[in-house]
C-alpha positions in Angstrom: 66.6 101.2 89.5 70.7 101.0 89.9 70.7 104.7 90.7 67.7 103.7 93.7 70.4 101.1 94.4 73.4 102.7 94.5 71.7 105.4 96.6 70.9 102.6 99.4 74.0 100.8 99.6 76.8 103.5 97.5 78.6 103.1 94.6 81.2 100.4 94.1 84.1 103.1 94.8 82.2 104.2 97.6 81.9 100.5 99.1 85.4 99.9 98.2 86.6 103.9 99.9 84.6 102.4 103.3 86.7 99.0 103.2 90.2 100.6 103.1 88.9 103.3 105.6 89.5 100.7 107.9 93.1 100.3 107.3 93.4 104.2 107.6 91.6 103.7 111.2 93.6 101.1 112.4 96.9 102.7 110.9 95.8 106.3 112.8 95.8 104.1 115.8 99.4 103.5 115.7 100.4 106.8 115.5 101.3 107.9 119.4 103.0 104.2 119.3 104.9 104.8 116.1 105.9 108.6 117.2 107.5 107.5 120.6 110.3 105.2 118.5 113.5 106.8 118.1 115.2 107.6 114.8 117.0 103.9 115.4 114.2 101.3 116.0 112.8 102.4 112.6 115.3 100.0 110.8 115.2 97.7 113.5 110.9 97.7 112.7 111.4 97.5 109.2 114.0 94.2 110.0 110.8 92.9 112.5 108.1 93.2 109.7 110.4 91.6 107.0 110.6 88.7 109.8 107.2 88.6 110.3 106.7 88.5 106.5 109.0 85.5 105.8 107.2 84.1 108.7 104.0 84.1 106.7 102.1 86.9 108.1 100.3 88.6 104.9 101.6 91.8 103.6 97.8 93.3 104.3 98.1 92.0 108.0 101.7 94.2 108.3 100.1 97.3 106.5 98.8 99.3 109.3 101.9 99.2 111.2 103.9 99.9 108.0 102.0 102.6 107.2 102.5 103.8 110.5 106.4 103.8 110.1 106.2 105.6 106.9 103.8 108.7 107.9 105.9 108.8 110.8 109.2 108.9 108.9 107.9 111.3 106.3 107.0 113.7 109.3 110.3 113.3 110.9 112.3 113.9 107.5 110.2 115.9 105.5 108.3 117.5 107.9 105.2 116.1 105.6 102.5 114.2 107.2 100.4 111.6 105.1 96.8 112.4 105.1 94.3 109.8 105.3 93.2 110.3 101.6 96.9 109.9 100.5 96.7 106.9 102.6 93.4 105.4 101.0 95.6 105.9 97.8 98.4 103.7 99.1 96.0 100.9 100.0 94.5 101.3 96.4 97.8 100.8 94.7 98.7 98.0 96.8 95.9 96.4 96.2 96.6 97.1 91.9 93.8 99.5 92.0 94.3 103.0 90.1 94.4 105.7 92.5 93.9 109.5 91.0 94.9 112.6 92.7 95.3 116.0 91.0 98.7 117.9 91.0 99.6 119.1 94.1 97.6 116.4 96.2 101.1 114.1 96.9 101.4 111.4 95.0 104.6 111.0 95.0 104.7 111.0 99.3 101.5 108.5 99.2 103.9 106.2 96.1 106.0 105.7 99.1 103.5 103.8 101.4 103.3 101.0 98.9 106.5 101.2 97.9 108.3 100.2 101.4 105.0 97.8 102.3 105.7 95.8 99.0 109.9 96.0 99.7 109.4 93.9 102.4 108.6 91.1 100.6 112.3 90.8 99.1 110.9 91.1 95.4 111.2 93.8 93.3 108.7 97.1 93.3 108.9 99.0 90.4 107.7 103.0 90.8 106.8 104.5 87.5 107.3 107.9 86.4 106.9 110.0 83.1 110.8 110.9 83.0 114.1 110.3 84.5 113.9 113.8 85.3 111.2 113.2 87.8 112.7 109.7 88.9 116.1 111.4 90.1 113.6 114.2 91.5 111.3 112.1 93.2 114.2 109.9 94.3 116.2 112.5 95.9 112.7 113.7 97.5 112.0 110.9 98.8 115.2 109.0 99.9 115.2 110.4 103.6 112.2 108.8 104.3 113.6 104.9 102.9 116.7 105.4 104.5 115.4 106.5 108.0 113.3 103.2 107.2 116.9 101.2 106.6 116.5 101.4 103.0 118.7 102.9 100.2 117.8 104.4 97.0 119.3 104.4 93.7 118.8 105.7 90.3 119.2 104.2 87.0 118.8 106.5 83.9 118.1 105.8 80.1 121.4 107.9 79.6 123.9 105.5 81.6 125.8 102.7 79.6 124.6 99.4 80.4 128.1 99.0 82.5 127.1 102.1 84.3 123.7 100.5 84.8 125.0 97.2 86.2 127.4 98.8 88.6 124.8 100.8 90.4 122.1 97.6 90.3 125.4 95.6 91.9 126.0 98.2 94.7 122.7 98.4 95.7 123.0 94.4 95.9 125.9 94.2 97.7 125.1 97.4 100.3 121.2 96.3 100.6 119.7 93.3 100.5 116.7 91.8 98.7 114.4 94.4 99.0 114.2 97.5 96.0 111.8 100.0 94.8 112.8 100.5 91.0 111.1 103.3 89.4 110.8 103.1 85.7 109.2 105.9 83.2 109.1 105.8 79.0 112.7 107.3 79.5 113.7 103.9 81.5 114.3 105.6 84.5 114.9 103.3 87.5 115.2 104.5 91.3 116.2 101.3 93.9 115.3 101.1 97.4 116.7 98.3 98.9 116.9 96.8 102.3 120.3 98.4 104.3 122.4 95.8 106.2 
């Protein structure tokens, strides 16, 4: 019987796949608009969407668009492109869901969707990884594409003294804003992305 119905109308990670495709629609939409922008209207986007945030548009409303800014940054940057799939699993972990990928399928490029959608609340985002290792990795990796955005990034490592600790979570204060993308791991590693001013 629930294999009859699951055939008819698909599993719930099929039905939920189909809802966020969507997002990934309207967010492909955007891209001709979002490649045209020059390297300096991204900050200038990011500073609208914060606006339109604190306005009380919903994050969700904002996410195609952001989205769009940070494919389009990654492929100016990087030179790597966010597939839709990598998409789907930024939607997924905005939304709290748990979104797998095997090695080599860019998690770490799709953490970055998320990551700047939820930064421009103000509140903290925390990015998790298994060591600082791959924090300051990941972090250096991935910087580019927040600052191109008018973010910074920071790291805070297990190793550093707690004054060491407080000094880089006081510059990135001072230099940045509300907004930051801490990424913490079992070895208490913390990278900061923060709104630029």
């Amino acid at each position: 019987m629930w294999k009859l119905l699951a055939q008819v109308f698909g599993s719930r990670n099929q039905r939920l796949v189909k809802e966020l495709s969507r997002t990934v629609v309207a967010t492909n939409a955007l891209e001709e608009e979002t490649r045209a922008l020059k390297d300096e209207q991204f900050p200038e986007k990011t500073q609208d969407l914060k606006a339109r945030f604190a306005a009380g548009t919903p994050l969700d409303t904002l996410m195609p668009e952001a989205f769009a800014l940070v494919r389009e940054a990654s492929r100016r940057v990087l030179g790597l492109r966010h597939f839709d799939v990598q998409l789907i699993g930024g939607l997924a972990l905005h939304l709290g869901k748990i979104a797998e990928m095997r090695t080599g399928e860019g998690k770490t490029l799709m953490a970055t969707l998320p990551a700047y959608l939820n930064a421009l609340t103000g509140d903290g985002v925390h990015v998790v990884t298994v060591n600082e290792y791959l924090a300051q990795r990941d972090s250096d990796w991935m910087a580019p594409v927040f600052r191109i955005l008018g973010m910074t990034v920071g790291v805070i490592k297990n190793a550093q003294s707690q004054d060491e600790k407080r000094e880089q979570r006081v510059r990135l204060r001072l230099s940045a804003g509300q907004s930051r993308v801490p990424a913490r791991g079992p070895g208490a590693a913390q990278a900061l992305v923060r709104d630029r001013r």
